[in-house]
Every structure is written in structure tokens, then in C-alpha cells.
C-alpha positions as a printed Julia matrix, in Angstrom:
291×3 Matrix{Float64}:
  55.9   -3.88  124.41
  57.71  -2.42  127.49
  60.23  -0.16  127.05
  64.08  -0.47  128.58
  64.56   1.04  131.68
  67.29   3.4   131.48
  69.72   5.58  133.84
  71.54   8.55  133.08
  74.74   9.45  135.15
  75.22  13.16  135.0
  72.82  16.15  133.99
  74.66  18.56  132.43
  73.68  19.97  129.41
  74.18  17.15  127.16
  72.71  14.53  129.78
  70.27  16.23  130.91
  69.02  16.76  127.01
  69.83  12.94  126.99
  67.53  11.82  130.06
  64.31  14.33  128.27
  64.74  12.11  124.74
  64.78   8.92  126.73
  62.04   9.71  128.89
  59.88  11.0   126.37
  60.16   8.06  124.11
  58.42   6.41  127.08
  61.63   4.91  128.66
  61.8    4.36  132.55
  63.9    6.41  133.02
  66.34   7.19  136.68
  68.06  10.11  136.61
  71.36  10.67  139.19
  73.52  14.35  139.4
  76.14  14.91  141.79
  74.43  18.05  142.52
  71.4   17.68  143.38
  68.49  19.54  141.84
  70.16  19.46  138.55
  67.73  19.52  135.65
  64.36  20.02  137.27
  62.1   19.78  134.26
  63.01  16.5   133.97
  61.11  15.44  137.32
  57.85  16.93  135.4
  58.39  14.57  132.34
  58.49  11.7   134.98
  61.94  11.12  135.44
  62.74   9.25  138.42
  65.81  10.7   141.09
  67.98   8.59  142.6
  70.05   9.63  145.83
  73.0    7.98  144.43
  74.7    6.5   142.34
  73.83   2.93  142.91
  70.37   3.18  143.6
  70.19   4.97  140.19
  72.33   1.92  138.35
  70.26  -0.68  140.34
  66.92   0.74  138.59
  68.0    0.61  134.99
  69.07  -2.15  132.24
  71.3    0.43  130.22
  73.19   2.79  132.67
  74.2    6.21  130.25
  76.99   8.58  131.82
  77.64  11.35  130.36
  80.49  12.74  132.58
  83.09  15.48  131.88
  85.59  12.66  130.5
  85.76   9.2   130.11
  88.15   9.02  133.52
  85.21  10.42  135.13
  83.28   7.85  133.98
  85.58   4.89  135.29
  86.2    6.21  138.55
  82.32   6.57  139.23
  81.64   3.51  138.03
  84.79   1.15  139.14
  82.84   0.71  142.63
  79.43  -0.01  140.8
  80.78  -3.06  139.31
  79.0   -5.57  141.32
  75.86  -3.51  140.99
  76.08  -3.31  136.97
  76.05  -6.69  136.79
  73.19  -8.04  134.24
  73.41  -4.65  132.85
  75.03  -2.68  129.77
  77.14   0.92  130.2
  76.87   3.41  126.76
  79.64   6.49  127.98
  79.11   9.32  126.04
  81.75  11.09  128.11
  84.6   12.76  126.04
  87.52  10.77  126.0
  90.43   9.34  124.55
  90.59   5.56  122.68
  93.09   4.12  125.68
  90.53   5.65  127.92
  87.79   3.9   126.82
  89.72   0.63  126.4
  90.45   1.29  130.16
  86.81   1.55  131.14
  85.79  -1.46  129.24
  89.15  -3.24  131.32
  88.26  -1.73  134.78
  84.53  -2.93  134.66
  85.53  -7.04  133.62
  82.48  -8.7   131.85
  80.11  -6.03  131.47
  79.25  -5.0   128.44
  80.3   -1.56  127.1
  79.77   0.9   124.37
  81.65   3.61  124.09
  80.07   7.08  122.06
  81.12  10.53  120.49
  78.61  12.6   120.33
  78.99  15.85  116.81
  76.72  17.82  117.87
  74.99  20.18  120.57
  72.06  19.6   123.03
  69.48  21.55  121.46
  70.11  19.01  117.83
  70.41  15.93  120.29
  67.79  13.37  119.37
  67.69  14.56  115.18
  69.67  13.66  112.22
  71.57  17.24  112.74
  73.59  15.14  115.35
  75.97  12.56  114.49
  76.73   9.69  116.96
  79.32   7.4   116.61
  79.98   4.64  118.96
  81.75   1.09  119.05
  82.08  -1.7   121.91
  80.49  -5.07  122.81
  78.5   -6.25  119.37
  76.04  -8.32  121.67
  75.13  -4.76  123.39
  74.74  -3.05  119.86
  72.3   -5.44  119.18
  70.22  -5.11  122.19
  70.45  -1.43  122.97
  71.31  -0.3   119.45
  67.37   1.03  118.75
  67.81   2.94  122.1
  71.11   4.89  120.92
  69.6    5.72  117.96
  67.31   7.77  119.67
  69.78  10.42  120.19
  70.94  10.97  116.79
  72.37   9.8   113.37
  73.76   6.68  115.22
  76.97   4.64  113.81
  78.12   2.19  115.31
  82.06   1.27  114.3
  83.06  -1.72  115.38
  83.68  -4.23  118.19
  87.05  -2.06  119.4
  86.32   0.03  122.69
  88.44   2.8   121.49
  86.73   2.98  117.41
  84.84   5.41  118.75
  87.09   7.53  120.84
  89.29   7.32  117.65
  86.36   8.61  115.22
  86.0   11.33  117.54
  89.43  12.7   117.93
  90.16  12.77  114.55
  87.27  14.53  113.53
  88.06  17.11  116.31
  91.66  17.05  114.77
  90.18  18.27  111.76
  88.02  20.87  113.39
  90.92  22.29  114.98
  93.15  21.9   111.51
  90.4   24.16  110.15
  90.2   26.51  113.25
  93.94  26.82  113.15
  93.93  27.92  109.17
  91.35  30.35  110.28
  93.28  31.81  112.92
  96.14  31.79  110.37
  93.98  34.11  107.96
  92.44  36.74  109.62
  95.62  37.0   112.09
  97.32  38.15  107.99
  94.38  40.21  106.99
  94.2   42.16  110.77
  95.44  45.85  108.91
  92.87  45.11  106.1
  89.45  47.61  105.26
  86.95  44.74  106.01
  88.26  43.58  109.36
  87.94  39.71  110.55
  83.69  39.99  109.84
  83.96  41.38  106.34
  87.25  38.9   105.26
  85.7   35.8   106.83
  81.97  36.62  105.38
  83.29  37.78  102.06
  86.48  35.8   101.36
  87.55  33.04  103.67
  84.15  31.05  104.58
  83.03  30.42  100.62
  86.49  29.31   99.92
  86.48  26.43  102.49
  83.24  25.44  101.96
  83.8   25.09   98.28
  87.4   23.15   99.14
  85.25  20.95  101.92
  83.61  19.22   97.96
  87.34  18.44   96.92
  87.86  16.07   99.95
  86.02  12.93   99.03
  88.22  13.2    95.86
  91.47  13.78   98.22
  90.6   11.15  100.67
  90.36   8.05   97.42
  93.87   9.33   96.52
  94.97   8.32  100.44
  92.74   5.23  100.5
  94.87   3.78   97.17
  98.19   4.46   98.78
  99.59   5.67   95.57
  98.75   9.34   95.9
  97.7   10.17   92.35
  97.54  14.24   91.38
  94.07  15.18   91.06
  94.07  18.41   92.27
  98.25  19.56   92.72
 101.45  17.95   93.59
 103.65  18.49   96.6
 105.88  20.45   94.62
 103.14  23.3    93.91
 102.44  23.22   97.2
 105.35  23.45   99.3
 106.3   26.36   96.53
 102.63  28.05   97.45
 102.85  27.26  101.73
 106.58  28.83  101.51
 105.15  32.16   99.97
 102.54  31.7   102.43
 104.6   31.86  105.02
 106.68  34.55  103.84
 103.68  36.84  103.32
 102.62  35.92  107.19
 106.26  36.89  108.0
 106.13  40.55  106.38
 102.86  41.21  108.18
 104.3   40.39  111.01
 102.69  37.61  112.31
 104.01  34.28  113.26
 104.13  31.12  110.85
 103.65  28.58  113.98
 100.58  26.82  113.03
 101.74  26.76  109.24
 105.85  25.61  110.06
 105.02  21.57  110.91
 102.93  21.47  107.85
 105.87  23.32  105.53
 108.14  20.83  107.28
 106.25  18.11  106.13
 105.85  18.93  102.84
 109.95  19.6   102.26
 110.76  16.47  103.48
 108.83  14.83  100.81
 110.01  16.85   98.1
 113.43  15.94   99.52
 112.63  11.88   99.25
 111.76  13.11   95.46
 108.18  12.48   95.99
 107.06  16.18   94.52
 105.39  15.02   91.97
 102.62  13.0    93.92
  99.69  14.77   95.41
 100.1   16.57   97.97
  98.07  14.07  100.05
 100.92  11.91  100.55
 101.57  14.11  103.37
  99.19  11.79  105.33
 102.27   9.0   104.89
 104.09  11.28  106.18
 102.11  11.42  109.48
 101.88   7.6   109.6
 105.76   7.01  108.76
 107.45   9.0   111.58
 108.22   7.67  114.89
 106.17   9.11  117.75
 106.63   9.03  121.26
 103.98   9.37  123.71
């Protein structure tokens, strides 16, 4: 059975590591960098170069870019839309859900899947990397064998944006965690065992042990009632206030911690203290935002 021809837009890190998967699971597979020369090992493994970037769209059936950002993306491809005709995009550019949305807009009836990609080049292609992607169901089913090639594959839903959505709130939560960190060892900077010894000895067994607690925490959001497994708000804005305080007397700044402490008085003010203090997440949901 022949394998689908495939192009990949860009050969940076990630799509260069992309382009070596496909090609050596026996995929035709044209290969297009703005700079050219990008990637050589790739022309060994019989990857095929394309001057530019229509030749390299007019030689596959699934065209891959993996671009700095999805607006990268669109404005390569915008003038390729006559030549992507009869064939399917997968982005695995970075970008944000409207972007995506916009993509799938700006290129009218071809199909598109949009992807996040957790994880680094050298896991690309194992279950160590965790893709996530959403978009035209008809292309799922077509190309869906071929994505999974590059990963734990997921795909979300119909939406363009699922998967730009998955993906920033994961990175939300990476930086929620990086920001606590920063928090910590910016406290514990006078301290014997420096940032090394308080992170290694301290910090990094306590947060994986609290990363078990979240299923638990997440079923108390899903049922919209907030029940206390673990602590209530009232604990807790008590404990982030000391917090605080401490951070204060040290001498370093409460600015990552204030929104949080913000959030958690207002709730105690509605005279919700005694739910968990996950309700915080209605919080989030509840206020007006502006763009």
C-alpha cells in the first residue's frame, strides 16, 4: 500500500525532526526552508527539496508547516490557496485559538487541522510527546494514522481553535508553576542551601507529590459545587496572606502571588470560605475581561 506523500514547510528544529519521522516511515516526503540548506541529513534519508514554496505544496497530499507562529503559517500559505486545493494543511506552528480559526477562514474549503505539540524534538515521534490537535473531522480521518506518527496524538474536536486552546492552557499552567518557583527560591535567596540545594531538597518533592492531588481538585471544578477535599478558601487566603507577608520581610516582592490573594478575598467576601479553594476557577470564569 503506498504511502501519503507529504510536505513539510519549515526545518527548524521541530520540522526538521518532523520531515526525518515522516520520511523514515517511508512517506514521500518534499521538504521546503526559507533558507536554503537547512537540515541536510534529511536529503540522505531521501527527502525531496523544493525551491519554493509551491512546488513543495504541489508534490504532497498533506502539506505540514511548522512555522514560528500560526500568523506565519497564514501568510505563507494565503497565496498557496489555489495550489492546496485537493489537499489537507496540519500547522503545528505555535499559536493562539483565534489564530488558528483565522487560518482555517483565510484558506476557504480546505481542510485544516490545527496541532500543539508537549514536547521536544529529540522525544518527537514517541509516547514521551503529547500531540493534541482539532479541525476538519473528514481530515482526522484520512490523515489521522499519519499524525500519530509524531507522538501520543489527540485529536479534540471539530473546532479550529480546540487545539490552540489545549495548548495555551497547559502552557498557562507551566508558567503558574514556573511563577511559584520563582516565588520560592526568590524567599529562600539568604538561605545555607542556595536555589540547587532548596529546589533538590525541598521544593521539587513537594510539587510533585501536590501534582497527585489534582485529579481530585479538578472533579471538585467539573461538579460546579466546589466540595472541600483538601481545604477551604478560608485556610487558604489565611495561609497565601502569611505567605505574602513572609515574602514581604525578606524583601522580595509579592507580584506573582497579589492577583491570586485578590482572588481568594473576594470570595471569602461573597461568604464562599467555606468551599474549596477551587472555586477560585469561578472566579476566573465570572469576571468581565477585555481583550
Amino acid at each position: 500500500m503506498s504511502k501519503t506523500p507529504v510536505t513539510v514547510l519549515g526545518l527548524g528544529r521541530m520540522g526538521a525532526a518532523v520531515a526525518e519521522i515522516l520520511v523514515r516511515a517511508g512517506h514521500p516526503t518534499t521538504v521546503w526552508n526559507r533558507t536554503p540548506g537547512r537540515a541536510a541529513h534529511l536529503d540522505a534519508l531521501g527527502a525531496r527539496r523544493a525551491p519554493d514554496p509551491r512546488t513543495a505544496v504541489a508534490a504532497g497530499r498533506l502539506i505540514i508547516t511548522v512555522l514560528a507562529d500560526t500568523p506565519a503559517a497564514t501568510e505563507l500559505l494565503t497565496p498557496l490557496a489555489d495550489a492546496l486545493a485537493g489537499r489537507t494543511v496540519l500547522n503545528v506552528a505555535t499559536g493562539r485559538p483565534d489564530q488558528a480559526a483565522e487560518l482555517t477562514t483565510r484558506l476557504g474549503g480546505i481542510p485544516v487541522l490545527d496541532a500543539g505539540i508537549f514536547g521536544v524534538p529529540q522525544t518527537l515521534g514517541t509516547p514521551d510527546t503529547l500531540l493534541v490537535y482539532s479541525g476538519s473531522p473528514a481530515a482526522n480521518t484520512e490523515f489521522g494514522a499519519v499524525v500519530a506518527l509524531l507522538g501520543d496524538a489527540r485529536y479534540v474536536g471539530s473546532d479550529p481553535g480546540s487545539a490552540a486552546r489545549h495548548d495555551m492552557a497547559v502552557l498557562a499552567g507551566m508558567y503558574g508553576l514556573f511563577g511559584g518557583f520563582f516565588q520560592a527560591v526568590a524567599m529562600t535567596r539568604g538561605e545555607r542551601a542556595g536555589a540547587v540545594g532548596f529546589t533538590e531538597t525541598y521544593l521539587a518533592p513537594w510539587l510533585r507529590a501536590l501534582l497527585d492531588m489534582l485529579p481530585t481538585l479538578a472533579a471538585e471544578i467539573d461538579s460546579g459545587e466546589y466540595p472541600v477535599n483538601y481545604s477551604d478558601l478560608a485556610v487558604n487566603r489565611s495561609g497565601l496572606a502569611d505567605i505574602r507577608a513572609t515574602a514581604r520581610a525578606e524583601g522580595v516582592t509579592t507580584d506573582l502571588l497579589d492577583p491570586l490573594q485578590r482572588i481568594f478575598d473576594a470570595e471569602v467576601a461573597a461568604g464562599h470560605g467555606a468551599a474549596s479553594f477551587t472555586r477560585a476557577v469561578a472566579a476566573l470564569t465570572a469576571a468581565p475581561v477585555t481583550s
